[in-house]
C-alpha positions as YAML, in Angstrom:
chain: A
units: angstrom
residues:
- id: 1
  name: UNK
  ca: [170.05, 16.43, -41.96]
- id: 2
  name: UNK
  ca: [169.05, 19.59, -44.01]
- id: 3
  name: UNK
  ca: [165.75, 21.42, -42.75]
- id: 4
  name: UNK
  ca: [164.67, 21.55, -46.01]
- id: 5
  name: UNK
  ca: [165.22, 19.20, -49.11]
- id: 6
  name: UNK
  ca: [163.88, 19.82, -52.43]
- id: 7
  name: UNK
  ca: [164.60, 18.12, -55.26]
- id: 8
  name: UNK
  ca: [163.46, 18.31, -59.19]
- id: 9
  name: UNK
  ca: [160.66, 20.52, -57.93]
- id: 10
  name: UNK
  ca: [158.12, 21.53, -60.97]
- id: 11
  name: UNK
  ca: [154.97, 23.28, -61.20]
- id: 12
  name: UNK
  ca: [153.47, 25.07, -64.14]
- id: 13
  name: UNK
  ca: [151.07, 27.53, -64.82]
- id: 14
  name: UNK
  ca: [149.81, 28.92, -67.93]
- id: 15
  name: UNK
  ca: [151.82, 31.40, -67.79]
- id: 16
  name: UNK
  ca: [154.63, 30.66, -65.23]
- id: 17
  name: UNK
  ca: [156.78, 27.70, -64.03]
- id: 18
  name: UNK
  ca: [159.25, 26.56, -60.87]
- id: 19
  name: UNK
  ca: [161.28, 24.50, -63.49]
- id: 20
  name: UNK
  ca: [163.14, 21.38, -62.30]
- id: 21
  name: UNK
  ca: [164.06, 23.23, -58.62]
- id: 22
  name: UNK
  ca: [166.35, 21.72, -56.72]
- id: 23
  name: UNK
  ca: [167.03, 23.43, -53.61]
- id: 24
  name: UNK
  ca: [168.63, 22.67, -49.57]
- id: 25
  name: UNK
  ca: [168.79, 24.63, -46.49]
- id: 26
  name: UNK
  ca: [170.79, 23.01, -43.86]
- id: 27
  name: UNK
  ca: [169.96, 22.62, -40.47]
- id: 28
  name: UNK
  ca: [170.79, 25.24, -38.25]
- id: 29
  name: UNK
  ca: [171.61, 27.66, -40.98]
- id: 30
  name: UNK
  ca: [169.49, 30.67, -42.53]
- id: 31
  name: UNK
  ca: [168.82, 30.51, -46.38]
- id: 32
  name: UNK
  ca: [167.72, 33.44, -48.29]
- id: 33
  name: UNK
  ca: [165.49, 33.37, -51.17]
- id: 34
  name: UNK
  ca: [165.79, 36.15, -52.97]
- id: 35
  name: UNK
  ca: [163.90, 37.33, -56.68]
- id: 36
  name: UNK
  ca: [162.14, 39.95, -58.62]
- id: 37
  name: UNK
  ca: [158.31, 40.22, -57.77]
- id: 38
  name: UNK
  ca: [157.22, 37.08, -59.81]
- id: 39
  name: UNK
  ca: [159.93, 35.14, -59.95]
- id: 40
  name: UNK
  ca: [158.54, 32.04, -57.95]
- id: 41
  name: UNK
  ca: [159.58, 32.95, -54.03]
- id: 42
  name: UNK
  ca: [155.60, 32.53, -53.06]
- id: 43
  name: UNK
  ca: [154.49, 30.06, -55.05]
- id: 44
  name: UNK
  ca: [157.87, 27.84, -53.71]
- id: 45
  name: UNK
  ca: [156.89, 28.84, -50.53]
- id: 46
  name: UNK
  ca: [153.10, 27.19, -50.78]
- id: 47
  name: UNK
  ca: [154.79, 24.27, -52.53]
- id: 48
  name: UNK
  ca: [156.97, 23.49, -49.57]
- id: 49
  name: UNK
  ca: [153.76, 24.06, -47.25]
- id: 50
  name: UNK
  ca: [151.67, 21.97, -49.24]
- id: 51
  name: UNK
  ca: [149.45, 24.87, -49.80]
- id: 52
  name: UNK
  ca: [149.19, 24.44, -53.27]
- id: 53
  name: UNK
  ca: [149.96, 20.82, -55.32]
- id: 54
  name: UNK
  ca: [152.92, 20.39, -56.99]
- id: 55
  name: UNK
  ca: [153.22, 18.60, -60.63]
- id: 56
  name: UNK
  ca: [156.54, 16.75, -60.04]
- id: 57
  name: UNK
  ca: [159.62, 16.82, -57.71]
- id: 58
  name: UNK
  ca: [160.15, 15.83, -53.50]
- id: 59
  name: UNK
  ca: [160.35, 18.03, -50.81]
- id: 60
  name: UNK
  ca: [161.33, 16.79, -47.35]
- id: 61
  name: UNK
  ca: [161.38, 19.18, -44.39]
- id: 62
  name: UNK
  ca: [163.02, 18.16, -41.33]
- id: 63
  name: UNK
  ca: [163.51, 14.49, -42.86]
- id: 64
  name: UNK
  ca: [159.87, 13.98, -43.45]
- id: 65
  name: UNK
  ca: [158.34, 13.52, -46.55]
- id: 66
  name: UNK
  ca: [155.90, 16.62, -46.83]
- id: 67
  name: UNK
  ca: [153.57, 14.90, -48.88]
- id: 68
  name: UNK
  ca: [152.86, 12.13, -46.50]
- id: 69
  name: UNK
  ca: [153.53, 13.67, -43.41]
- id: 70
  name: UNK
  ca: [152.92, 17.51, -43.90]
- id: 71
  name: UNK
  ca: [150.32, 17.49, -40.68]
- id: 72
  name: UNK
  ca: [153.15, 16.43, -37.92]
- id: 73
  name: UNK
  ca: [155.54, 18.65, -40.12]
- id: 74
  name: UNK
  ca: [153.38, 21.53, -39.53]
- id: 75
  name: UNK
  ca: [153.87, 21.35, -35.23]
- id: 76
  name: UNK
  ca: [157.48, 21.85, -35.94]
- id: 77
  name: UNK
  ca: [157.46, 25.24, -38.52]
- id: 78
  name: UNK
  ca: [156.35, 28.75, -37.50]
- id: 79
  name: UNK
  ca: [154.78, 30.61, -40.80]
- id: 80
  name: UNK
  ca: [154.79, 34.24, -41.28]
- id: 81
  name: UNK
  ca: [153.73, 35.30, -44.76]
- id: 82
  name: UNK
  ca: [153.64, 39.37, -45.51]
- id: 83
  name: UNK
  ca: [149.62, 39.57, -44.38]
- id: 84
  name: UNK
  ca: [148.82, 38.71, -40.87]
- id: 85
  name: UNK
  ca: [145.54, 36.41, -41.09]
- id: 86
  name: UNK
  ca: [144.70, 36.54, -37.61]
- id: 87
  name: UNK
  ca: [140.61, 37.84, -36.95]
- id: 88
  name: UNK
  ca: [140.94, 41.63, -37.09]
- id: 89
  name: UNK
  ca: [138.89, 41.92, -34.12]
- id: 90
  name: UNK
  ca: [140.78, 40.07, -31.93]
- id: 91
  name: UNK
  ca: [143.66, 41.20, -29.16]
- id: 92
  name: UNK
  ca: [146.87, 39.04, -29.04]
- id: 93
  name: UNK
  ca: [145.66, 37.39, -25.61]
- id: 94
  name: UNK
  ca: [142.54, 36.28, -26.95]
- id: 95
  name: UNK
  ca: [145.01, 35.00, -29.93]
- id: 96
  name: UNK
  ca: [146.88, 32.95, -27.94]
- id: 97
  name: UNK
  ca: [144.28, 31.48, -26.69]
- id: 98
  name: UNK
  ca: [143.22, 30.10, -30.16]
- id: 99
  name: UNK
  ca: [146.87, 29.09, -30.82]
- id: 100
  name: UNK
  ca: [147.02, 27.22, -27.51]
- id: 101
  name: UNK
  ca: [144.42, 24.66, -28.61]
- id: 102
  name: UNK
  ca: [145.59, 24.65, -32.48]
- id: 103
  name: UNK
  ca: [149.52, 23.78, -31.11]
- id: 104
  name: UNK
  ca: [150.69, 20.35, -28.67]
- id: 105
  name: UNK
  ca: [153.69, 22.71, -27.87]
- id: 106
  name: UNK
  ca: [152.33, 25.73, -27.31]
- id: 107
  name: UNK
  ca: [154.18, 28.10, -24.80]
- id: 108
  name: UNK
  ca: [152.10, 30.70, -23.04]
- id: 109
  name: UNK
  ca: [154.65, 31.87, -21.12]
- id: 110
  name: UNK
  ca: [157.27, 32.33, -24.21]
- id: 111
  name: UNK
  ca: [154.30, 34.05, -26.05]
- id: 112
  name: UNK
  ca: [153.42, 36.58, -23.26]
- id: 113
  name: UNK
  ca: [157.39, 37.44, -22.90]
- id: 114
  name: UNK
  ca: [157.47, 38.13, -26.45]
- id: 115
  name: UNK
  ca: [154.80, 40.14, -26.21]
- id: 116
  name: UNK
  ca: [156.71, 42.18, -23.97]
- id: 117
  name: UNK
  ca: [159.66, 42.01, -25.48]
- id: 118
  name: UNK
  ca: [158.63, 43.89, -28.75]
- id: 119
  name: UNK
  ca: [156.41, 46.31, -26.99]
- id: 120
  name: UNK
  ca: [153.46, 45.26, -28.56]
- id: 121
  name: UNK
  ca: [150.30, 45.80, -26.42]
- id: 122
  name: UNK
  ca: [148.33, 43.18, -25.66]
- id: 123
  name: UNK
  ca: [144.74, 44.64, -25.35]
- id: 124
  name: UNK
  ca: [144.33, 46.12, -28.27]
- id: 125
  name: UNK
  ca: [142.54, 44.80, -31.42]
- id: 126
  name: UNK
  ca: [144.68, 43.24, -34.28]
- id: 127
  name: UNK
  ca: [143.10, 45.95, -36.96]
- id: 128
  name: UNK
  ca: [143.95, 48.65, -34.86]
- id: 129
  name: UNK
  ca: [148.25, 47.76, -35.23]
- id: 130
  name: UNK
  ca: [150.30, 49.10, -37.74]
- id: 131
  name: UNK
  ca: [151.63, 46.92, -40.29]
- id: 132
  name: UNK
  ca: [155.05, 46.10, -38.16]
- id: 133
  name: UNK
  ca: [153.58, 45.76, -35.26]
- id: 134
  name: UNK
  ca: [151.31, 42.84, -37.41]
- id: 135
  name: UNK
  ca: [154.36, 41.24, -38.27]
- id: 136
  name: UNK
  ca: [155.95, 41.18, -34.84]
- id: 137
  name: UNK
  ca: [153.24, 39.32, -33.32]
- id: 138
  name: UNK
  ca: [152.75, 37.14, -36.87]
- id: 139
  name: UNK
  ca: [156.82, 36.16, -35.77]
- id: 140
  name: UNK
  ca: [156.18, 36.09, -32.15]
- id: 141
  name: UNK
  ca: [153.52, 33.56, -32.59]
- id: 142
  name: UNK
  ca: [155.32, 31.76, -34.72]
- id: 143
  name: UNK
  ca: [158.17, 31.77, -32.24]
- id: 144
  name: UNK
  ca: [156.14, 30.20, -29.68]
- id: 145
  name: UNK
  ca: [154.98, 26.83, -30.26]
- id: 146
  name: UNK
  ca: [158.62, 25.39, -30.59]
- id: 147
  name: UNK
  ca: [159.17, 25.92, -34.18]
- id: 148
  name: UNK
  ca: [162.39, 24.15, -35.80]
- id: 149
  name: UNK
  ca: [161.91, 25.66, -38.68]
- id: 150
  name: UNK
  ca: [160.63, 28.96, -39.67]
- id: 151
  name: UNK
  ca: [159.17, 30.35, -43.22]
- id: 152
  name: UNK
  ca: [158.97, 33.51, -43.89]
- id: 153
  name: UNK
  ca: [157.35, 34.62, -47.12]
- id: 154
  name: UNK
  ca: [158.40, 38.70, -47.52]
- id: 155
  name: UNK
  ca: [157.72, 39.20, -43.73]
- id: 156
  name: UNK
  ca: [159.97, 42.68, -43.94]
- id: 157
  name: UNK
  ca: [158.04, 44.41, -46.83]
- id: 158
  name: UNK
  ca: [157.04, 47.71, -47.01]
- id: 159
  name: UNK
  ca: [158.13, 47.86, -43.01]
- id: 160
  name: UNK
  ca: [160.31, 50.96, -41.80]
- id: 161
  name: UNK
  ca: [163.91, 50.33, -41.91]
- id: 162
  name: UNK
  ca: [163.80, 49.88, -38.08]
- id: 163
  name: UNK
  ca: [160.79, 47.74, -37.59]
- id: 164
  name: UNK
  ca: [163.19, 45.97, -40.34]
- id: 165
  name: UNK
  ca: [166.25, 45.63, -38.10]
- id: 166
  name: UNK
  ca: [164.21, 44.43, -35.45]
- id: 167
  name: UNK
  ca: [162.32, 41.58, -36.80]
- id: 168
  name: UNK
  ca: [165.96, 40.45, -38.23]
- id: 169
  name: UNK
  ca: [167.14, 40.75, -34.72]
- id: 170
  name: UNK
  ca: [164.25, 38.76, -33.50]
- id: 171
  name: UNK
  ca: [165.30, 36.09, -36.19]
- id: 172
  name: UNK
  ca: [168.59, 35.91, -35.50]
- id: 173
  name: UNK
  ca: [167.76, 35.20, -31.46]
- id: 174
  name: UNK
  ca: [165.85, 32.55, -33.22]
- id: 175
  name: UNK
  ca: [168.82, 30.74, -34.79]
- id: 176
  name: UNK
  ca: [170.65, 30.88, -31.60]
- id: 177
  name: UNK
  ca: [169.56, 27.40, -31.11]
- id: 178
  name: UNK
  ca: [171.85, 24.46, -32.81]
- id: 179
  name: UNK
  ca: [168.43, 22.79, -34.42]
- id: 180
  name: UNK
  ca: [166.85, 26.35, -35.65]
- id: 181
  name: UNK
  ca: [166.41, 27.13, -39.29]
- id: 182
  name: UNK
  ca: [164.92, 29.85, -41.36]
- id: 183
  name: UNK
  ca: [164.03, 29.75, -44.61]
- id: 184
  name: UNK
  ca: [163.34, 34.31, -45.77]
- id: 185
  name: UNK
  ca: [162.20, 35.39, -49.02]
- id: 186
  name: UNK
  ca: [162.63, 38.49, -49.71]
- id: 187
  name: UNK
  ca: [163.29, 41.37, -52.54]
- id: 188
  name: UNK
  ca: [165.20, 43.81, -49.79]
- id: 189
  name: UNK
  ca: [168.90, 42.08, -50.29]
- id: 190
  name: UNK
  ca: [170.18, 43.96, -47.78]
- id: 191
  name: UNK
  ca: [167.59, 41.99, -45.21]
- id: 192
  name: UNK
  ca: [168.92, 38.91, -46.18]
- id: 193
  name: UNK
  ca: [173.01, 39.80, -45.92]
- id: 194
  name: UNK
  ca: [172.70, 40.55, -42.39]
- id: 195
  name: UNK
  ca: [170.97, 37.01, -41.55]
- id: 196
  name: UNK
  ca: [171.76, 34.33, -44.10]
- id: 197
  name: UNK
  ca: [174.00, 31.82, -43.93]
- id: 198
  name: UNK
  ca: [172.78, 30.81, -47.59]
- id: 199
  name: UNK
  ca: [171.71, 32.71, -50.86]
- id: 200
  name: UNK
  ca: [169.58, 31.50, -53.48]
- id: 201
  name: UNK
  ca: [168.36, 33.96, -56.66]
- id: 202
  name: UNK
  ca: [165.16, 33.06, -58.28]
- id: 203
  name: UNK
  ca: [164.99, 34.22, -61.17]
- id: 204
  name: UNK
  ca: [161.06, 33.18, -63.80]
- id: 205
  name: UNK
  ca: [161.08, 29.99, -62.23]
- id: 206
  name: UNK
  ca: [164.67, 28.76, -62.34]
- id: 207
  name: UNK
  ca: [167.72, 29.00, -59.71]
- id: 208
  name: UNK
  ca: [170.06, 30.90, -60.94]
- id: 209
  name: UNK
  ca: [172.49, 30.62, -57.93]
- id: 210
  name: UNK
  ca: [172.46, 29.31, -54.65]
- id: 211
  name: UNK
  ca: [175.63, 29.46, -52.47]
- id: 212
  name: UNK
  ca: [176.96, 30.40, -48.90]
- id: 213
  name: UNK
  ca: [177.10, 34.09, -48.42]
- id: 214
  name: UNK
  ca: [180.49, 34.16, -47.19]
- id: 215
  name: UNK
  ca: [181.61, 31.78, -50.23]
- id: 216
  name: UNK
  ca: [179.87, 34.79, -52.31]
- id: 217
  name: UNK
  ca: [182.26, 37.33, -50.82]
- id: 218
  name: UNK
  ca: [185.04, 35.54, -51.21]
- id: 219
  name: UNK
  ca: [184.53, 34.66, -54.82]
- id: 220
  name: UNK
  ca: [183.23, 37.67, -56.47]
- id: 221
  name: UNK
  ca: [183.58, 41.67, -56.46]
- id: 222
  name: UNK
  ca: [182.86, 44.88, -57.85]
- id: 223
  name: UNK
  ca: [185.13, 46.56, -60.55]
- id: 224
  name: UNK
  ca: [185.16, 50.59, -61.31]
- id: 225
  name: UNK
  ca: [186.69, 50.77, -64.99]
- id: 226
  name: UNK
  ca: [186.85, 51.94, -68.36]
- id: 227
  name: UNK
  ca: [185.46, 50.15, -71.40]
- id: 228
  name: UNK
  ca: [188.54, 49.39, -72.67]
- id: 229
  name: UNK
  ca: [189.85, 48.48, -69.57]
- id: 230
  name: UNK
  ca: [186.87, 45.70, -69.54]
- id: 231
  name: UNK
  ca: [187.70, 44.93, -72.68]
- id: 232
  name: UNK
  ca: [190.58, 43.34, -71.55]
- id: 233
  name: UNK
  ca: [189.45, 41.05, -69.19]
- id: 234
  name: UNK
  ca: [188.67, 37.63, -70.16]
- id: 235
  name: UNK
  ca: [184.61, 36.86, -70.23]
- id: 236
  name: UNK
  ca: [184.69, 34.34, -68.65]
- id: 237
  name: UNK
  ca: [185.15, 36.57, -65.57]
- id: 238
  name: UNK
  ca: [182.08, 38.69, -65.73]
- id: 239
  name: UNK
  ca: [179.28, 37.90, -64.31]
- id: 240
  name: UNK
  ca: [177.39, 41.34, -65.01]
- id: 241
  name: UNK
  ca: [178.05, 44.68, -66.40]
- id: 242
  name: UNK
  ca: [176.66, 48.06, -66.76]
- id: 243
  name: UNK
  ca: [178.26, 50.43, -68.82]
- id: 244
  name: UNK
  ca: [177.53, 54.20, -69.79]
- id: 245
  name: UNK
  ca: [179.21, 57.61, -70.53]
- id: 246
  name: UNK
  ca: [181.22, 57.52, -66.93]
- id: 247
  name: UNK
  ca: [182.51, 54.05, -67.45]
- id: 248
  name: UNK
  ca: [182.36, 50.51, -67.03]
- id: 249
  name: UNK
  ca: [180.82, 48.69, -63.43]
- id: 250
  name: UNK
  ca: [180.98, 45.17, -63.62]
- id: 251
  name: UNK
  ca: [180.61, 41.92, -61.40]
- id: 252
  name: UNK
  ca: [183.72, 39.69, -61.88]
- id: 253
  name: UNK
  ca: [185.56, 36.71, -60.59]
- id: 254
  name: UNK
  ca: [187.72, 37.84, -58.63]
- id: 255
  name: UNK
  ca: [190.73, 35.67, -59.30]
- id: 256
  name: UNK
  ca: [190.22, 36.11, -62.99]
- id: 257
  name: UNK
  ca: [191.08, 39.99, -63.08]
- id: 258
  name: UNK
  ca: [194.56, 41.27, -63.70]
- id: 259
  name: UNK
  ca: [196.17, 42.33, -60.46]
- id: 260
  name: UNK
  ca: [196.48, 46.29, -62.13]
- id: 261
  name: UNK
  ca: [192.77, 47.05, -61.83]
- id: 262
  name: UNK
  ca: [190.96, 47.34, -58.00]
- id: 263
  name: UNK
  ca: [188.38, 44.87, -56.93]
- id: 264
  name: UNK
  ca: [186.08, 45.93, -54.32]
- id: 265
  name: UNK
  ca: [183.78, 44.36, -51.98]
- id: 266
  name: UNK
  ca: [180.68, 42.51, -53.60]
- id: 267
  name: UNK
  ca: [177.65, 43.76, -53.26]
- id: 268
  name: UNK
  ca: [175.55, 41.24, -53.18]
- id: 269
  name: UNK
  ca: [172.32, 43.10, -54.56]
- id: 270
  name: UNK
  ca: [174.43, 43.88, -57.69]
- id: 271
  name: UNK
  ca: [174.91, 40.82, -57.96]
- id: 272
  name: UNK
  ca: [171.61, 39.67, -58.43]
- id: 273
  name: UNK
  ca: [170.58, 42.50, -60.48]
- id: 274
  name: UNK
  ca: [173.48, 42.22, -62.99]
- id: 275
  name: UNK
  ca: [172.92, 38.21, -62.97]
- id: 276
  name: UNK
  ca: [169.33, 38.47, -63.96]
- id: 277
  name: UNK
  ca: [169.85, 41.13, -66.38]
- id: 278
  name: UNK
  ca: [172.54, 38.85, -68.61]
- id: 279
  name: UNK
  ca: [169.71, 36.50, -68.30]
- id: 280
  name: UNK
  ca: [166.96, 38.89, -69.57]
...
């Protein structure tokens, strides 16, 4: 069963559309949606949540249909979006007390080792944390109801590179569990190759890829060369260039380049940023 199942997914603005989406994360795994501010990683997000109405297109989360049955769907996912919409005024204990009646599965205990965990303290007033330690309790409260499924919607931006490493080390205790998925968005790749299992590139509206990291790796790399030296490879096998006065970089396939030039280790960042920009 995949955690998430969408398919033929459409919704258009004036000025934007998610065009004929079709998308899956499978359970147990981590998927990674990554795009340019505006490409559609929100406004998926809502879809899936039912937050805002879609025009056309199914999505199924944890084999239910989310249109019919988005209410039970909603005791099984844990939502963290990149604002914490807690009351200001309130402390985390007087938070989990809300949670406890919103939540059949809510686990005190879990929450109040959490809690603990990540150092957060417990007495003070929400509007009084700093913006990571918002989005550690966001994902600790999330954590603690049970969740099968967690959405994230840019939960590591604008955070410190080590408030960053820990939230991905709280999600990856997370997925520890057989039946635990996690759907990220994010524009920091680098977030994203540590944790997914899955990467999909959203580009105005459209997928432009969506694959298994570790399929990524194996299929594509980085090339140092001269123009002419690009020249003679066939096009077939670039995904993305960038050339300039020092030479040639380029994204390729790797089996498709002649054994004489070097292929290095794909970065998978590049790769998004050379795929979008041979897309315009």
């Amino acid at each position: 069963m995949n955690a998430i199942e969408i398919r033929g997914l459409c919704k258009n603005y004036k000025d934007f559309s998610i065009d004929n989406l079709n998308l899956s994360l499978p359970s147990g795994c981590v998927l990674g949606l990554v795009g340019e501010n505006g490409a559609g990683k929100s406004t998926t997000i809502k879809l899936i949540l039912k937050m805002i109405r879609k025009d056309s297109g199914s999505i199924s989360i944890l084999g239910k249909d989310s249109e019919k049955e988005i209410q039970l769907v909603k005791e099984d996912i844990g939502v963290v979006f990149d604002e914490l919409y807690f009351p200001a005024d309130l402390n985390p204990i007087q938070i989990g007390k809300i949670l406890k009646c919103m939540y059949k599965n809510w686990d005190n205990e879990k929450y109040i080792t959490l809690l603990e965990k990540f150092s957060l303290p417990v007495k003070k007033p929400v509007k009084k944390y700093s913006k990571g330690m918002k989005m550690k309790l966001g994902i600790t409260a999330a954590m603690s109801h049970n969740a099968k499924l967690l959405i994230l919607d840019e939960a590591t931006s604008g955070l410190d590179p080590v408030v960053r490493d820990d939230i991905i080390d709280m999600l990856t205790d997370f997925t520890r569990e057989e039946d635990h998925s996690i759907l990220i968005s994010s524009h920091i790749v680098s977030d994203l190759e540590k944790l997914c299992d899955y990467i999909a590139f959203l580009h105005k509206g459209k997928l432009v890829l969506c694959e298994e990291k570790d399929k990524l790796y194996e299929q594509y790399g980085l090339i140092h060369c001269t123009e002419k030296e690009l020249e003679e490879i066939e096009s077939s096998a670039i995904i993305g260039k960038k050339t300039g006065s020092y030479g040639a970089e380029a994204i390729v396939i790797k089996s498709k380049v002649p054994s004489g030039i070097q292929v290095y280790p794909l970065d998978i960042e590049k790769l998004f940023i050379f795929m979008v920009k041979e897309r315009g």
